[in-house]
C-alpha positions as CSV (number, residue, x, y, z in Angstrom):
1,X,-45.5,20.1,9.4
2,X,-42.8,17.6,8.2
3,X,-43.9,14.2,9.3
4,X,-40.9,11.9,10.7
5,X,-40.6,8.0,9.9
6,X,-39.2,4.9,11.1
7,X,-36.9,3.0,8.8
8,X,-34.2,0.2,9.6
9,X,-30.6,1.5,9.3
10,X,-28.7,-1.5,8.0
11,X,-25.0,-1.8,8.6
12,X,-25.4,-0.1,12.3
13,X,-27.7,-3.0,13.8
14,X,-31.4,-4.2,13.5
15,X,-33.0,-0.9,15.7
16,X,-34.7,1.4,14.5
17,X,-33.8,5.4,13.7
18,X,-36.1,7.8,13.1
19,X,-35.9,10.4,10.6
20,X,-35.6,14.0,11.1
21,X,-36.4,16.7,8.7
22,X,-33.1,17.4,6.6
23,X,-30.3,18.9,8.3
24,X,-31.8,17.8,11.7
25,X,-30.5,15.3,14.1
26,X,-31.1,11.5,14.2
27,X,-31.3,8.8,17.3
28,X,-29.7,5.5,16.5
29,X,-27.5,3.0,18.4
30,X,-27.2,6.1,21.2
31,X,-25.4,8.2,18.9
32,X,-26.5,11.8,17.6
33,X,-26.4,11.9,13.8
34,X,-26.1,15.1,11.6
35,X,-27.9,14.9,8.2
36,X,-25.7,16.7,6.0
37,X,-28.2,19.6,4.4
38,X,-25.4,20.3,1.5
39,X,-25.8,16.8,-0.2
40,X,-28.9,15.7,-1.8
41,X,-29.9,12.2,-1.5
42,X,-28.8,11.5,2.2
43,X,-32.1,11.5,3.6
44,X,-31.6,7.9,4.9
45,X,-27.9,7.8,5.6
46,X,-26.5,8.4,8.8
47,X,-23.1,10.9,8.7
48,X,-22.4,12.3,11.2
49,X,-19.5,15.7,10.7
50,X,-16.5,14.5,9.8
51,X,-14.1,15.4,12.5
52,X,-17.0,15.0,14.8
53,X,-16.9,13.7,18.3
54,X,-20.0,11.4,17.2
55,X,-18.0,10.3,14.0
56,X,-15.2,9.8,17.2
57,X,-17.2,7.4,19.1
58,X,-18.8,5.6,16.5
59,X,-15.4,4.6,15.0
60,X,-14.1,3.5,18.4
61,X,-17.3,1.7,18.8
62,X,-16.6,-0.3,15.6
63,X,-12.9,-0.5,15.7
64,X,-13.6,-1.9,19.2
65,X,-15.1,-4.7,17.8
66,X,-12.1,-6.1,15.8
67,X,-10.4,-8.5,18.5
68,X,-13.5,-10.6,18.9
69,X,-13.6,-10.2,15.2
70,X,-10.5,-11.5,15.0
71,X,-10.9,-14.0,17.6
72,X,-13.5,-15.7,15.2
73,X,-11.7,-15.6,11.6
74,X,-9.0,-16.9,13.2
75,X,-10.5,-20.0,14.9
76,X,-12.0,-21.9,11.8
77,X,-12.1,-21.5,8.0
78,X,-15.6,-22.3,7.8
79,X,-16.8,-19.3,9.6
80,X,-18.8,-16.7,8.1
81,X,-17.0,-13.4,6.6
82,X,-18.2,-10.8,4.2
83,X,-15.0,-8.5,3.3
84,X,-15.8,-5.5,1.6
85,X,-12.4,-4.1,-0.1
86,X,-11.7,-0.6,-1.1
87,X,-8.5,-0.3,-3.1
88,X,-8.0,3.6,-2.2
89,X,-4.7,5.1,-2.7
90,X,-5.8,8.0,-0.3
91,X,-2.3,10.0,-0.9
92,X,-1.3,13.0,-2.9
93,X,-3.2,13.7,-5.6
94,X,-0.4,15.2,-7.5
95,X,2.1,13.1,-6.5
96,X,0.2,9.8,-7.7
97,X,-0.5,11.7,-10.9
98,X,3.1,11.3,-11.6
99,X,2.5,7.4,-11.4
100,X,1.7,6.3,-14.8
101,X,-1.5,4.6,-15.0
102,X,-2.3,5.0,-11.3
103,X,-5.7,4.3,-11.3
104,X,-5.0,0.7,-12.4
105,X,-2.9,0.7,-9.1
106,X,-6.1,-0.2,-7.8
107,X,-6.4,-3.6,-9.6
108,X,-3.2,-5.1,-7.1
109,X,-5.4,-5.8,-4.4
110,X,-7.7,-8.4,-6.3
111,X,-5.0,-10.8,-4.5
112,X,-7.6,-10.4,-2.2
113,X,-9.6,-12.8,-4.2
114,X,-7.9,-15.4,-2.1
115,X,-10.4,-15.1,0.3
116,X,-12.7,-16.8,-1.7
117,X,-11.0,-19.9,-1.6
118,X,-12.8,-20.0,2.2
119,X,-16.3,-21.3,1.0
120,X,-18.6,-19.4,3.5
121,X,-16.6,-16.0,2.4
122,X,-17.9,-13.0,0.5
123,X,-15.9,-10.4,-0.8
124,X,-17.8,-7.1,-1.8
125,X,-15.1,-5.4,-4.6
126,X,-15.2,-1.4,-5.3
127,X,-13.2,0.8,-7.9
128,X,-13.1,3.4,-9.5
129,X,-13.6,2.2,-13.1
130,X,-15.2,-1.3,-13.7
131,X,-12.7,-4.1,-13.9
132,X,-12.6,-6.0,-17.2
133,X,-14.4,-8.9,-16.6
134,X,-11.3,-11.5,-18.3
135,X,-9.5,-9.8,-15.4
136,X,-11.7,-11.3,-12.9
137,X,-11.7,-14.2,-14.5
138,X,-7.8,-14.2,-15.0
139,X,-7.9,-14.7,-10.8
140,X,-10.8,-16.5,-10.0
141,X,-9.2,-19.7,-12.5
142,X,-6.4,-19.3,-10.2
143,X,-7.7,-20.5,-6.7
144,X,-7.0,-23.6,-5.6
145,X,-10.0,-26.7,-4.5
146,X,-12.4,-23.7,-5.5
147,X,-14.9,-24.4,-8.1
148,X,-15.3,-21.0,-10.4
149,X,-18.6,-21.2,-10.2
150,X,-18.8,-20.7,-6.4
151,X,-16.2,-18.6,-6.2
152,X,-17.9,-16.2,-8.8
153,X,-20.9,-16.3,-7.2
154,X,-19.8,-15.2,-3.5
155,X,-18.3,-11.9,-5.6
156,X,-19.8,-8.8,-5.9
157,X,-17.8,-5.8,-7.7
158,X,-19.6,-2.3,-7.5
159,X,-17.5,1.1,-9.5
160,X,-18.3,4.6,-9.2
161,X,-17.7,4.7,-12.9
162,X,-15.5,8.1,-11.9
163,X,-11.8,8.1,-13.3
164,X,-11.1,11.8,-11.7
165,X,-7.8,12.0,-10.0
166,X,-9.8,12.2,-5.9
167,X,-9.1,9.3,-4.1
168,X,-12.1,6.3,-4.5
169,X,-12.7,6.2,-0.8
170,X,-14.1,10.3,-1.7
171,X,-15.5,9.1,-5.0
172,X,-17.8,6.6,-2.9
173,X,-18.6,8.8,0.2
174,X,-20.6,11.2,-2.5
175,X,-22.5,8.5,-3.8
176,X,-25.4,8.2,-1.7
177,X,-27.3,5.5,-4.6
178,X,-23.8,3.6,-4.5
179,X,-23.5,3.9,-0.4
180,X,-27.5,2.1,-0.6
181,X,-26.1,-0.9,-2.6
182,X,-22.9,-1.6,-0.9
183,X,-24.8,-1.4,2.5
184,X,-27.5,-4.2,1.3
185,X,-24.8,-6.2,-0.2
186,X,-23.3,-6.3,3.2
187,X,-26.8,-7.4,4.2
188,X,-26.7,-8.5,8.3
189,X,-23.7,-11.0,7.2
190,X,-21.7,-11.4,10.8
191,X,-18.1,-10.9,10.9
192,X,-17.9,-8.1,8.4
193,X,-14.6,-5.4,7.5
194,X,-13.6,-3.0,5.4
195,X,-9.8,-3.5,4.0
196,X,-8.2,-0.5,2.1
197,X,-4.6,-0.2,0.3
198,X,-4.0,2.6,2.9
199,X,-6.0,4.4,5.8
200,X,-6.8,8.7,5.9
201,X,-9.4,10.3,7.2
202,X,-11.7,9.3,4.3
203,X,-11.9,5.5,5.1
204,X,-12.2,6.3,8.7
205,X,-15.3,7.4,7.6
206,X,-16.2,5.5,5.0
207,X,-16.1,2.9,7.9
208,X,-18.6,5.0,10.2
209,X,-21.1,5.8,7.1
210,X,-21.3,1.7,6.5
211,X,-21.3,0.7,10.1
212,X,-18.8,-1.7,9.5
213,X,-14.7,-1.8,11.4
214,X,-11.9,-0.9,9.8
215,X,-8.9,-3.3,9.8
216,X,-6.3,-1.2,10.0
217,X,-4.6,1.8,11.4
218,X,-6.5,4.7,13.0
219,X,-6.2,7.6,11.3
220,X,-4.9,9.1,14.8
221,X,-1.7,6.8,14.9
222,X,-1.0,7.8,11.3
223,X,2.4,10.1,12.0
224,X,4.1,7.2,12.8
225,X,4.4,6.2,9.2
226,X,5.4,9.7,7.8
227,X,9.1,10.2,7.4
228,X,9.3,12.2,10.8
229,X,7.6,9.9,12.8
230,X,9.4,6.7,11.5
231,X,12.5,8.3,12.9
232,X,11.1,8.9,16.0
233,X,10.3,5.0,16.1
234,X,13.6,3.8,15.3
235,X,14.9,5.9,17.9
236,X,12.3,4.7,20.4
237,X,13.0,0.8,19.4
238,X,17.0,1.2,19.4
239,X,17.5,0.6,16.0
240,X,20.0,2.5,14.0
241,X,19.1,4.8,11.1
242,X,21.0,7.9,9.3
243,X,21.9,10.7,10.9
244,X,19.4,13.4,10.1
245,X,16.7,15.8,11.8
246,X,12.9,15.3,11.3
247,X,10.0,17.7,11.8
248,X,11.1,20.3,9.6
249,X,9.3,23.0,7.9
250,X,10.6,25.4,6.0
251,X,13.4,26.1,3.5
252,X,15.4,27.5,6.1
253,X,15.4,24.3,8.0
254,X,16.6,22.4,5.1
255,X,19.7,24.8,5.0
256,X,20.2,25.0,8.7
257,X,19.6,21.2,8.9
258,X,22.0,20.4,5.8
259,X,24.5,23.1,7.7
260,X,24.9,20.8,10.9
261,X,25.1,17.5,9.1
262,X,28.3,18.5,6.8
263,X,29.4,19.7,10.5
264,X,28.9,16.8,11.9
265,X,29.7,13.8,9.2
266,X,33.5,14.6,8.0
267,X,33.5,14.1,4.2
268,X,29.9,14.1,3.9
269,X,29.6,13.9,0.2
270,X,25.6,14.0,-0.2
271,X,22.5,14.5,1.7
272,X,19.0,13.2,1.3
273,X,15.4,15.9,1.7
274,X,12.0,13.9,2.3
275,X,8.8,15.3,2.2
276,X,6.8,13.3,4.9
277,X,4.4,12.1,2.7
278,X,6.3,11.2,-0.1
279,X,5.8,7.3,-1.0
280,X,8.0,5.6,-4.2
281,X,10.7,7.3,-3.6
282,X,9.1,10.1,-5.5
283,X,9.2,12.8,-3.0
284,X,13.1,12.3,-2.2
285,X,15.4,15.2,-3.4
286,X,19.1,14.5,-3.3
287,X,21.8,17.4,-2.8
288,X,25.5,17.0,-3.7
289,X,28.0,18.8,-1.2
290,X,30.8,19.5,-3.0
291,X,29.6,23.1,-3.0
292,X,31.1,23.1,-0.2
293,X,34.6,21.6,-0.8
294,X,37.2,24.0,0.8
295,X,34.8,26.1,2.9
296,X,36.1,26.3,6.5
297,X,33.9,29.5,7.7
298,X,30.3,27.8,8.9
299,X,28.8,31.4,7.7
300,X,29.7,31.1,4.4
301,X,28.9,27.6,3.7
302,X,25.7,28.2,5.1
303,X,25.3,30.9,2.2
304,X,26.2,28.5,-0.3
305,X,23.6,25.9,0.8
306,X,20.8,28.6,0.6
307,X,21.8,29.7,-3.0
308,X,22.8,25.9,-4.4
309,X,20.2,23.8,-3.1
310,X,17.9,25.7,-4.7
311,X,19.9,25.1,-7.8
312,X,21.5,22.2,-7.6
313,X,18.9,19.5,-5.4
314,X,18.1,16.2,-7.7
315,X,14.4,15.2,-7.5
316,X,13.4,11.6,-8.0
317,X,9.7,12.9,-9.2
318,X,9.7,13.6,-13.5
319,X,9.5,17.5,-14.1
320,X,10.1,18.8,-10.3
321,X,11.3,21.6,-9.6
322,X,12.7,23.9,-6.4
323,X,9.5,25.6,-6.0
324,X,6.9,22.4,-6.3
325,X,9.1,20.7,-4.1
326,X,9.7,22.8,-1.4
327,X,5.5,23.8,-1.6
328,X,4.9,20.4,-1.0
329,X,7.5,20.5,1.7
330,X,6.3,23.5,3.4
331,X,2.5,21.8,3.1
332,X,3.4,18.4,4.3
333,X,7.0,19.0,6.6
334,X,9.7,16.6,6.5
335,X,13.4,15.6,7.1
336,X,16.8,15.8,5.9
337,X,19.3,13.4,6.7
338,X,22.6,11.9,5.5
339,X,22.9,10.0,1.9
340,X,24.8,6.3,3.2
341,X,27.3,5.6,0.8
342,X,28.6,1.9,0.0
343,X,29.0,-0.4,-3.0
344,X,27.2,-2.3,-3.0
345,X,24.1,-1.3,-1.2
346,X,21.5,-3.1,-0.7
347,X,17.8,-1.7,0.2
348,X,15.9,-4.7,1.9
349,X,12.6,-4.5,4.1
350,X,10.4,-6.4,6.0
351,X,7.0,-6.6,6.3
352,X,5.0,-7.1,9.7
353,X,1.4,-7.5,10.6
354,X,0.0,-6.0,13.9
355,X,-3.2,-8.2,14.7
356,X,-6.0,-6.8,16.8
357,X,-4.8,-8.6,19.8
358,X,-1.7,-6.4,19.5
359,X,0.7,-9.3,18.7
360,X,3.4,-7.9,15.6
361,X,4.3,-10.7,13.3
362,X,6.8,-10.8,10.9
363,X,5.3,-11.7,7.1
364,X,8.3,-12.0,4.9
365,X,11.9,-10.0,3.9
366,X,12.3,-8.4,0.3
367,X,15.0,-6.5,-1.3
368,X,13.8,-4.0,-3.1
369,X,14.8,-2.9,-7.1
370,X,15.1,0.8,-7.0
371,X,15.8,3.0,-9.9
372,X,15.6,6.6,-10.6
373,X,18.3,9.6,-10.6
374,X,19.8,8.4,-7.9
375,X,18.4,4.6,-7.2
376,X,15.3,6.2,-4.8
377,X,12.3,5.0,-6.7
378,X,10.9,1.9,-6.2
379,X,11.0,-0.7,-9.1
380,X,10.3,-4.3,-8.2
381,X,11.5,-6.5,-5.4
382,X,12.5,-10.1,-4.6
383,X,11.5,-12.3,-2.1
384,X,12.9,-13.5,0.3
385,X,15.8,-10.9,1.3
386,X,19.5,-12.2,1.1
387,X,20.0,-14.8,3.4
388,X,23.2,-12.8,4.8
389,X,20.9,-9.7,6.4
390,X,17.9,-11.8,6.9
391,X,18.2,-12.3,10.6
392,X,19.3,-8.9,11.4
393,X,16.1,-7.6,9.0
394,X,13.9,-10.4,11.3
395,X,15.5,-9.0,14.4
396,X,15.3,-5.0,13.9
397,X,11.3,-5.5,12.1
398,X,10.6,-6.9,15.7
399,X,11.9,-4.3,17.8
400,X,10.3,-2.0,15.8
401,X,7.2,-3.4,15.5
402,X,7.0,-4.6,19.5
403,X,7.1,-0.6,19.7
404,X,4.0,-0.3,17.1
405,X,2.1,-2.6,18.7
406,X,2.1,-0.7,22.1
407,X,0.6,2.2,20.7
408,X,-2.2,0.4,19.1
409,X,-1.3,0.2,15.5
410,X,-3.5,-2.4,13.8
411,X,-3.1,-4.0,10.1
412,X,-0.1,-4.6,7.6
413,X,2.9,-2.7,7.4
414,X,6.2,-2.2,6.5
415,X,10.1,-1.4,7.6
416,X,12.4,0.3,4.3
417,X,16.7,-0.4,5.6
418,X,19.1,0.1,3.7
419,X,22.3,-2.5,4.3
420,X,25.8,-1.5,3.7
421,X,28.7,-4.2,3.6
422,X,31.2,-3.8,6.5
423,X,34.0,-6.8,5.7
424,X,32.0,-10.3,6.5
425,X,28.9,-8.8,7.6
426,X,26.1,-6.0,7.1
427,X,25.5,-2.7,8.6
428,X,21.3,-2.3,9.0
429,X,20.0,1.4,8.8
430,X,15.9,1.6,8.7
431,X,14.6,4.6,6.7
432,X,11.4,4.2,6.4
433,X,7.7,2.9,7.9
434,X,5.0,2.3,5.4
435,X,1.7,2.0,7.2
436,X,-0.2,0.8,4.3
437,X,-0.4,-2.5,1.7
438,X,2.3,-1.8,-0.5
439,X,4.4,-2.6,-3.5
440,X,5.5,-5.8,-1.8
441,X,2.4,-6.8,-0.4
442,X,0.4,-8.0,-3.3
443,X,3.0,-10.2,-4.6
444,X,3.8,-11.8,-1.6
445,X,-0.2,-12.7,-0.9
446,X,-0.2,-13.6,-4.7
447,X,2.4,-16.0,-3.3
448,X,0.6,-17.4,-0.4
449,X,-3.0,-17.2,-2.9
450,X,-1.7,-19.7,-5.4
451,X,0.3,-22.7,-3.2
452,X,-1.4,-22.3,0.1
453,X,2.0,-22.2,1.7
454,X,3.3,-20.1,4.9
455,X,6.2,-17.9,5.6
456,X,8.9,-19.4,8.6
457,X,10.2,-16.6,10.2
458,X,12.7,-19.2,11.8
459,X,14.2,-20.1,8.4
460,X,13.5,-16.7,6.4
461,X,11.9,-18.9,3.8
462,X,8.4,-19.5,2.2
463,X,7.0,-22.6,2.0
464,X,4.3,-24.0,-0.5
465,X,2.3,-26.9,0.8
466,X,3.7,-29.5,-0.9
467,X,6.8,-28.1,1.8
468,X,9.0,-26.7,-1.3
469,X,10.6,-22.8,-0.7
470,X,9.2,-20.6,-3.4
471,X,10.9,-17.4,-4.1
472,X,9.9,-14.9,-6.8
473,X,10.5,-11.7,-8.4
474,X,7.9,-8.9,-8.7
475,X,7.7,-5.3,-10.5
476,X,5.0,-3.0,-10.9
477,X,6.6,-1.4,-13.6
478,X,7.2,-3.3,-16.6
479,X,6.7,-0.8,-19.6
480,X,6.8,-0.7,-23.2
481,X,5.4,1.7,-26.0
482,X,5.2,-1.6,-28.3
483,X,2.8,-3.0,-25.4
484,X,0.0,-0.8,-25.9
485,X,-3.1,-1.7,-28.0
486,X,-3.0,-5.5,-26.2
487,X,-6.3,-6.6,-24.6
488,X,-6.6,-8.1,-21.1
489,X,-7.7,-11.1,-23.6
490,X,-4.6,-10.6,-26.0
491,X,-2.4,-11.3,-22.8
492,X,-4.0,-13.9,-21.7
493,X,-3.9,-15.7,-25.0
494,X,-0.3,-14.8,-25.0
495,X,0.6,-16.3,-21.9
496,X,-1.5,-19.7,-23.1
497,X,-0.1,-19.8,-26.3
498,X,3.3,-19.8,-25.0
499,X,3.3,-21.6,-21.9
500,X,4.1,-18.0,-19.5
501,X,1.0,-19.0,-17.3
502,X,1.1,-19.8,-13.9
503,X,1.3,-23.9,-13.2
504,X,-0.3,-25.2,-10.4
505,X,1.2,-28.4,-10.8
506,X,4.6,-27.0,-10.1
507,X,3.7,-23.6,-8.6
508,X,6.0,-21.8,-10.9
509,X,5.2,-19.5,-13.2
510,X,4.3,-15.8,-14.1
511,X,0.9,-14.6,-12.3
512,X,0.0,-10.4,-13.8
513,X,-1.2,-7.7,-12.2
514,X,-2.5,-3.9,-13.6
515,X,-3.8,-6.0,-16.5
516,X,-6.2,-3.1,-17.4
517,X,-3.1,-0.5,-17.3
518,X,-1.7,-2.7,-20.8
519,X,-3.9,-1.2,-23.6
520,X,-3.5,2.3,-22.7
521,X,0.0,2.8,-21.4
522,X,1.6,-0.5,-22.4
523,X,2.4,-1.3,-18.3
524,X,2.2,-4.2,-16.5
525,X,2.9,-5.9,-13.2
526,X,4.1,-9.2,-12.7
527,X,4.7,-12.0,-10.0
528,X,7.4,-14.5,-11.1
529,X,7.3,-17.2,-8.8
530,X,10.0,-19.9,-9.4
531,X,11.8,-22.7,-7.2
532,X,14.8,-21.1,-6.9
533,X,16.1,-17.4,-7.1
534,X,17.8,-18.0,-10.7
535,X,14.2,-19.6,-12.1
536,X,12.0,-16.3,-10.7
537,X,14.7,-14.0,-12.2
538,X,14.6,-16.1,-15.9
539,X,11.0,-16.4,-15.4
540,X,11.2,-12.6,-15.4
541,X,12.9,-12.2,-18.5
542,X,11.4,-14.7,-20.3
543,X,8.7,-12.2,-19.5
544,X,10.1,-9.5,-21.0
545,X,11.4,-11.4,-24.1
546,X,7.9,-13.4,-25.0
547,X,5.6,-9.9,-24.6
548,X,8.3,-8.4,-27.3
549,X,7.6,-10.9,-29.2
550,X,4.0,-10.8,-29.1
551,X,3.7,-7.2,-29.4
552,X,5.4,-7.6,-33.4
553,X,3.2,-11.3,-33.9
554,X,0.6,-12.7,-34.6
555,X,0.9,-16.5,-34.5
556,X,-0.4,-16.6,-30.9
557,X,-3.7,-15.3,-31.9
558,X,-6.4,-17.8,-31.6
């Protein structure tokens, strides 16, 4: 007979579980846990299902925990916090395999190294692929009143040395060995969380298997940020977006859909399909209506629209086609709704954070760079938004996010508009929620990582803490054949040599990002943070001018 033992499950509390024979069921903080019999190794590892009403209740237990959690990080610096951060992007596989060097994607959130500059903080840092250690370095010589040495020592970076295309939150849930060592890292330190770049059902448990509270969304409030359910929430908060439909599932709908708007918009020249899921821009198709100039009978343009979409529908994604697109349509739903026209046309957001005490605050205004076929894709941004749509971007974020917070949406977030002159002033349209960290979140925290300084949501501005406004101009996306073969040391040496690195005498300067991205596919991201518009932008192509100089020298070489 198989004999049963006590052991201490760390992570959960200090009692004690015991052990059943694999595949059995397990007693511990008054929940029932499943040993999965299909994976080897999890003898001492409490799962329970996924999908399971125990994996239910012990995520509500733990994401009940984050107000008083809270409660205590906000009330003094000095307080003890171990953040463990996972830098998932949980989202289409095949969609972020069209991002070129996506799994250096992951790299953006070691912003997050911020949190070091709070001397009782640890920060416990996964990936997928080790992180050069120059890279680390790059950062930690970065934060301000923080010796290195302390800083370096309150890091620990762990990698599941797995470059497959699954998302890292999987990669770690079927490493049992790797599970062990990130659970006595965490140790019995108080106020512990997981942080993620964006929240599925994976991290949800991820955050049950390590007995520690997700800051973040629940998974269950998810819909909200798909392209469906944003529309739902601007109609909900009374804020005005294109005409369109949402919830839509099949080709048919996209005709029938495409039908009513031309019916209903006179002169509608263009529409805009979304899967829900899409993210970048790169699930947008766009569809030209002059197929349909002259055609009075509704029958017949109907016809038209079922045989030219098909045909004739522009796809922001490299290489897609009718039948990927609608596949992924069909799989993941989505909308269809008009393409705003205007000249110019701007594409500002905002950005919000939902707190656990269910207060929505407003973090900062970009306007976004898009490129692309048709200007869908996301390229860089600059910060803050124009001063002439900044109030209105302030005013709509809130109304949105008031509505957020009431149905319990926790973490960082944020609101795509798109603004359209009309004489003197702005029409506001918002298109889009992004529940998740995205491409203007890291540079904005790089911001507030480097001069210590706050956003005013009165005045729109950031200030550092010497009280001057920064403003800076970021991109995820600068790419060059001539950049490949350059070291994360070759940059840095580059940047020294030339005088490109970041000052923190002034606070200006050029901070980078997806440093290990530059040897491989000669891609980098960058932060240009300056003292005026004008400076971030010539920062930026400085930028550009000194890295095409380095890539055909050699004097910078030490």
């Amino acid at each position: 007979m198989e004999r049963h033992k006590d052991i201490r499950v760390t992570g959960l509390d200090s009692s004690v579980a015991t052990v059943a024979p694999e595949g059995g069921e397990v007693k511990a903080n008054g929940f029932a846990w499943r040993q999965p019999q299909d994976v080897p190794g999890w003898a001492d590892l409490f799962l329970p299902p996924a999908g399971s009403k125990e994996e239910d209740e012990r995520f509500a237990e733990l994401y009940a925990q984050l107000p008083h959690l809270w409660q205590n990080l906000m009330a003094d610096g000095h307080v003890e916090q171990t953040v463990l951060v996972v830098p998932s992007l949980s989202l289409d596989a095949e969609e972020l395999q069209k991002l070129k060097g996506v799994r250096h994607y992951e790299e953006r959130l070691l912003f997050l190294l911020i949190l070091l500059s709070l001397p009782k903080t640890r920060v416990i840092f996964v990936t997928s692929e080790p992180i050069h250690p120059h890279i680390v370095d790059y950062y930690l010589q970065l934060l301000p009143g923080i010796p290195f040495s302390h800083a370096r020592r309150r890091l620990e970076m762990f990698a599941t040395h797995d470059s497959s295309n699954k998302s890292l939150s999987r990669k770690i849930l079927e490493r049992p060995a790797l599970m062990r060592r990130i659970r006595k890292a965490i140790g019995d330190s108080k106020n512990t969380h997981l942080t993620v770049f964006n929240v599925t059902q994976a991290e949800k448990q991820l955050s049950v298997a390590l007995g520690i509270p997700l800051l973040g969304p629940d998974p269950k409030h998810l819909h909200h940020g798909s392209k469906s359910g944003s529309r739902k929430l601007f109609r909900q908060a009374g804020v005005p977006m294109p005409e369109g439909f949402e919830d839509l599932k099949s080709a048919d709908d996209i005709f029938d859909c495409t039908l009513e708007l031309w019916k209903k918009i006179p002169g509608l020249k263009k529409v805009v399909i979304k899967i829900n899921e899409g993210f970048s821009g790169e699930g947008n198709a766009i569809m030209p209506l002059d197929c349909l100039d002259g055609v009075t009978d509704e029958k017949q343009a109907r016809e038209i629209l079922a045989r030219e979409i098909p045909l004739r529908a522009r796809y922001q994604a490299p290489g897609m086609n009718w039948n990927g697109f609608l596949a992924k349509f069909v799989e993941m739903e989505g909308i269809v709704e008009e393409f705003l026209e205007g000249d110019p046309k701007e594409s500002p957001s905002v950005q919000l954070r939902i707190t656990p005490l269910g207060e929505s605050q407003l973090i900062s205004t970009h306007d976004q760079k898009l490129g692309g076929p048709d200007g869908q894709v996301f390229i860089g941004c600059s910060f803050p938004a124009r001063p002439t749509y900044r109030a209105a971007l302030h005013k709509a974020g809130s109304a949105i996010g008031e509505v957020l917070a009431k149905t319990g949406v926790i973490g960082r977030l944020s609101i795509d508009f798109l603004a359209i002159p009309n004489g003197d002033d702005w029409d506001m349209f918002a298109v889009e929620i992004n529940l998740r960290k995205g491409g203007t979140t890291h540079p904005f925290r790089t911001l507030q990582f480097l001069t210590g300084g706050r956003y005013n949501p009165e005045t729109g501005t950031f200030q550092s803490g010497t009280a001057i406004p920064k403003f800076y101009f970021a991109s995820d996306n600068l790419e060059d054949e001539k950049y490949k073969g350059l070291l994360p040391q070759d940059l840095i040496d580059i940047v020294t040599y030339t005088g490109l690195h970041y000052n923190s005498s002034s606070n200006t300067g050029v901070v980078f990002h997806m440093i290990g991205a530059l040897s491989e596919f000669g891609k980098i991201g960058v932060t240009c943070v300056g003292d005026s518009p004008e400076e971030a932008e010539e920062l930026y192509q400085r930028t550009l001018e000194t890295l095409d100089w380095a890539a055909q020298s050699s004097e910078w070489i030490v």
